[in-house]
C-alpha positions, 0 to 999 in steps of 0.5 A, spaced: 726 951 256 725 948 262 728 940 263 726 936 268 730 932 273 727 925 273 730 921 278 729 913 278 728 909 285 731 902 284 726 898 288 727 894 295 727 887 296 730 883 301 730 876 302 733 872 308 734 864 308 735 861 314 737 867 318 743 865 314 743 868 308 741 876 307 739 878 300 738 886 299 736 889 293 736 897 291 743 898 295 746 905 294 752 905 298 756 901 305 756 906 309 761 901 314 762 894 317 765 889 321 763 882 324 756 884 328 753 890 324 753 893 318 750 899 315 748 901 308 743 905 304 738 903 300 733 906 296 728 907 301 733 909 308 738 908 311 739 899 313 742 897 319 743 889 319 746 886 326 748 879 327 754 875 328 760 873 323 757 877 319 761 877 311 759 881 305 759 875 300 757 879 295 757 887 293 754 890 286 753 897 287 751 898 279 745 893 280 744 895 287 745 888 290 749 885 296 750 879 299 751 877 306 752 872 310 752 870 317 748 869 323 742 875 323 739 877 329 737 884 327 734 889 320 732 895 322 730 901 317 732 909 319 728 914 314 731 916 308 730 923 309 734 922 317 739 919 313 741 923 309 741 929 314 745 926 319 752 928 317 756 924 313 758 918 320 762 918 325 765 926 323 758 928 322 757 927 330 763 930 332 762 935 330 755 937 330 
C-alpha cells in the first residue's frame, strides 16, 4: 500500500499600515531579532524585515501570523529552497 504525503502551505499575505505596522501570514519559524532586523520563514522563503525600534507585538505560530511594529524601511524575500539549504544560521556558516 502506497500513502501519500500531502503537504499543505499556508498562504502568504502581508499587509503594512503606515510603515508602522507590518502584518504577515503564513509564518513558520523566527529565525532571530533585535530592534533594526528580523528574520523569519514563511511558507513561500526566507523574510528579512529592516527598520528601526523594530518590536514583535504579536506571534502565533499555530496560525502562522506576526505582528510587528516599528519604523519599516525594508522587506526583502530569499527563496525557500536557498533557505532552507543554508545551514541552520550563524553555525551553518562557520562552519562550512
Amino acid at each position: 500500500m502506497v500513502t501519500e504525503k500531502k503537504t499543505t502551505l499556508k498562504s502568504n499575505n502581508i499587509i503594512l499600515e503606515d510603515r508602522e505596522k507590518l502584518g504577515i501570514s503564513g509564518v513558520e519559524y523566527v529565525e532571530s531579532f533585535n530592534d533594526n532586523t528580523i528574520i523569519l520563514f514563511t511558507s513561500k522563503g526566507g523574510l528579512t524585515i529592516k527598520g528601526a525600534s523594530l518590536n514583535i507585538s504579536k506571534l502565533n505560530l499555530d496560525d502562522g501570523n506576526v505582528t510587528i511594529q516599528g519604523i519599516i524601511n525594508s522587506l526583502n524575500y530569499t527563496n525557500k529552497e536557498l533557505s532552507a539549504n543554508k545551514g541552520g544560521g550563524l553555525l551553518g556558516k562557520m562552519f562550512k
